[in-house]
Phi, psi and omega in degrees: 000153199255170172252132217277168186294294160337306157338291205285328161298298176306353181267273184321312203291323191274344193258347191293307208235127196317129192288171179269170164271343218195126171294125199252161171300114174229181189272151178241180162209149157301147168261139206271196222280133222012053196234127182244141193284099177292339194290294161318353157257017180045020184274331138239169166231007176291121140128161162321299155216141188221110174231166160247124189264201169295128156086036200034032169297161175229186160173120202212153189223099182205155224291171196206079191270015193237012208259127200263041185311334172278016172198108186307260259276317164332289198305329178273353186268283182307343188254342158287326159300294202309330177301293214293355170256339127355275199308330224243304207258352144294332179066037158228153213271056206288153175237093183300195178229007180045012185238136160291101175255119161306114184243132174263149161229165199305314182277033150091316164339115193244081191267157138282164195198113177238158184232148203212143192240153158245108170081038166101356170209129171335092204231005186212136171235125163286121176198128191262139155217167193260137170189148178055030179083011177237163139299143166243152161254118185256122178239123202223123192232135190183133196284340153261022218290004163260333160321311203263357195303306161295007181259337231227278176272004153283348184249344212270130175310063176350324197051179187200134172255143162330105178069023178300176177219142167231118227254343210205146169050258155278151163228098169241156202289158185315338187267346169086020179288326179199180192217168140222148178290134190247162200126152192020072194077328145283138197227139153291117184242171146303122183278179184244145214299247186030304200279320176305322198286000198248005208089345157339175160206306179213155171250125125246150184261176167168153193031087117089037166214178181229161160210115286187093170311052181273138177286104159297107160314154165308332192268000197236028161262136191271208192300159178286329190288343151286343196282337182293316191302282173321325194272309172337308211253326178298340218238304182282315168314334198269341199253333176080031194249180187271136176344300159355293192277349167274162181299165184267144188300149177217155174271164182217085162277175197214159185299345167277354173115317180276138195238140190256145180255179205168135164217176184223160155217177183259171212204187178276142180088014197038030136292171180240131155280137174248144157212160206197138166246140169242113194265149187205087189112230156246005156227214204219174171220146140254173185255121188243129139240066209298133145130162218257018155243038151349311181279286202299323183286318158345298189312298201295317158343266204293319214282347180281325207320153169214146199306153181246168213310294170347301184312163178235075209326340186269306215287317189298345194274294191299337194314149185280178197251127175252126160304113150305101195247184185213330191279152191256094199304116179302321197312324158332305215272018154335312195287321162348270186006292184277357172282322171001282223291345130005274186298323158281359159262331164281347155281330166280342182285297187305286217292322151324320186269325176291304185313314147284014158058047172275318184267157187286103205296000000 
């Protein structure tokens, strides 16, 4: 009996990249309509997702923790060895186009994709991504592989490990409103389940600090003629000092266009607390930040930010303009509270991640 095609991806994948010891998170995918999970079915179990499609498609997925996903000319160097070992355990003459192409999918997924044909037509697609704080390598053999590419690596549940860091290529918020590129000194982290049910949306770190997104309902974001006022005193309640002692309000404009404010105060530890609004649309986000460039890393944040799959160009053209205030609405200051409280938990995160050397001195 021959060995189905699938074998033989699965055979490369497991002898190119080193098995795991210990089960780790990874992305997952339903298999979609006359596609059957051999991994659920227990006939392998080496890799992430392993289905068998129709017409002998295949379509397999397992973590590449060696794989140079931060260096275009790395990613086209790995994806050409796995083609020649394709090539060298099918004994079929599969061809690249040696050119890497970067795909956004519908589910926030950020592949390279190099492609590749047999006998003049397209049949095999290669593709690195990033998910659940690893890289993975995705192998897709198909009489049609770019039709299924949106069934397939467009569908896939990412998963998430807690608190993960992510060094290379996009970090977009849960809602799909924006997004930045992470890298030369920005890290993108996994938020913590705590931090979802709060409302969270993205973390990112840089110089030994974080900064920390939460999503405003419509109904619980105020006047835009408030918001300058409000983050000041929000900023000085969480540092616990007097109004006073917080920085005077400043604008953050950001590369989507909506421009966001922000003040610090200083903190223990010479550290700093940020607090910040980004108005977007018809609601808002605030902004939280720890660590002793807080105010800086804050800036560079937002002037990096960029509208995400999601965003809507018109609602972002209208977002209002927040007015610099000094005076401080009492009516208000309630929201202090909730930085509190915030704020003890981005303090075990930061003091967690400096112990593990997640963030970048």
């Amino acid at each position: 009996m021959k060995t189905t095609f699938l074998l033989l991806i699965a055979t490369i994948a497991s002898a190119a990249l080193p098995r795991s010891t210990a089960p780790q998170p990874g992305p997952t995918l339903e298999a979609p309509p006359g596609w059957s999970d051999l991994k659920a079915e227990g006939k392998l179990r080496d890799g992430a997702i392993i289905l068998k499609g129709p017409e002998s498609a295949s379509f397999i997925v397992k973590r590449a923790p060696d794989a140079p996903l931060d260096n275009p000319a790395g990613v086209r160097g790995f994806l050409n060895d796995v083609l020649g070992g394709v090539r060298e355990a099918s004994k079929q003459d599969y061809r690249g186009s040696n050119r890497v192409e970067t795909r956004v999918f519908r589910n926030g997924l950020t592949a390279q994709l190099l492609k590749a044909q047999l006998n003049g037509e397209d049949r095999l697609v290669l593709a690195l991504f990033s998910a659940a704080g690893g890289t993975h390598l995705a192998v897709l053999s198909s009489r049609a592989p770019e039709a299924m590419l949106p069934a397939l690596l467009g569908n896939i549940q990412l998963g998430k490990l807690e608190g993960a860091i992510q060094s290379s290529g996009v970090a977009r918020s849960l809602d799909g409103q924006f997004e930045i590129a992470v890298g030369g000194g920005l890290r993108g982290r996994a938020l913590l389940d705590a931090e979802v049910a709060r409302g969270f949306v993205l973390a990112i770190q840089g110089s030994g600090s974080e900064v920390l997104f939460q999503k405003l309902a419509e109904a619980d974001a105020t006047k835009p003629a408030e918001q300058a006022a409000i983050v000041r005193e929000m900023a000085a309640a969480s540092a616990d000092v007097a109004p006073s002692k917080a920085a005077e309000v400043k604008a953050a404009p950001t590369a989507a266009g909506p421009i966001g404010v922000y003040s610090w105060a200083p903190a223990l530890a010479n550290d700093k607390l940020s607090v910040g609004y980004l108005p977007w649309g018809y609601w808002g986000y605030q902004v939280f930040g720890r660590g002793p460039s807080a105010d800086e890393l804050t800036v560079g944040v937002l002037a990096a930010l960029k509208a995400g799959p999601r965003a809507v160009p018109g609602l972002l053209a209208n977002t209002p303009q927040i007015p610099i205030s000094r005076e401080i609405p009492q009516r208000r200051l309630y929201q202090g509270a909730g930085a509190l409280v915030f704020l003890a938990v981005a303090m075990l995160v930061c003091s967690r991640s400096r112990k593990s050397a997640n963030l970048p001195g």
